[in-house]
N, C-alpha and C positions, 0 to 999 in steps of 0.2 A: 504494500500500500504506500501510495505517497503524499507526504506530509508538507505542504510549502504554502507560507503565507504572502507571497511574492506573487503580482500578478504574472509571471512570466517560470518559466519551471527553466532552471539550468540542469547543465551536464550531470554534476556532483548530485543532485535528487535524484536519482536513478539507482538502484541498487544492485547495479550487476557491472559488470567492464566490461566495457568495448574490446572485439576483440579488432585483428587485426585487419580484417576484411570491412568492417565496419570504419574504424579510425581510417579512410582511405582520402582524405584531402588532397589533391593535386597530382593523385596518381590518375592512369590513366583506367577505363573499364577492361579494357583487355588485361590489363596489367594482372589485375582485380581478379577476373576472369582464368587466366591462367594459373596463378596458384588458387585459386577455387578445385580448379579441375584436377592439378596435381593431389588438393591435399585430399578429394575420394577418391581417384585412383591408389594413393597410397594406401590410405584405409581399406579399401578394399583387395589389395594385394595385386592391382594393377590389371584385376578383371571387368574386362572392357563392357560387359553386359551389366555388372550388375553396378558399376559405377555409370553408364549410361543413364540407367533406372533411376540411379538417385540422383543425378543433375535434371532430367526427365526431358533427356536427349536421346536421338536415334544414334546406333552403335556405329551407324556410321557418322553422322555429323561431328562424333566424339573422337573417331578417329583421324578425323582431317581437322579438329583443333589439335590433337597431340603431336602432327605431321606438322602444322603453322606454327605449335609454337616450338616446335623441338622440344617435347618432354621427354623424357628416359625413366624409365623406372630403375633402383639402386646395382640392378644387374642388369646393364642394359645388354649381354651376352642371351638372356632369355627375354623370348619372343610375350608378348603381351596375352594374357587367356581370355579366352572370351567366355 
């Protein structure tokens, strides 16, 4: 619940942080956009179907962001799962 006697509600009333995808001032959307995608592929273990799902992207639109932005998963020697 929030608590402010102030007609205008700041940052600091908020009770959670920002994370970093949020804090994004003067970056660009792609920017934004590309570690988005990196950080469910990661989570996901770099499976392209089920990280598609969760961006609620086609597996292929997914894989011609990972080809634009040059992503690699930690072994980039193994091929991506679908």
């Amino acid at each position: 619940m929030l608590i402010n006697r102030e007609p205008e509600l700041q940052p600091e009333d908020f009770p959670f942080q920002a994370s970093p995808v949020m804090a994004a001032e003067g970056r660009r959307l792609e920017d934004i956009e590309k570690v988005h995608i990196e950080r469910v592929l990661t989570e996901s273990g770099w499976n392209l179907s089920r990280s598609a799902r969760v961006l609620g992207i086609d597996r292929t639109t997914l894989y011609n962001k990972i080809k634009r932005y040059n992503l690699r998963g930690e072994d980039a020697g193994t091929p991506a799962r679908d």
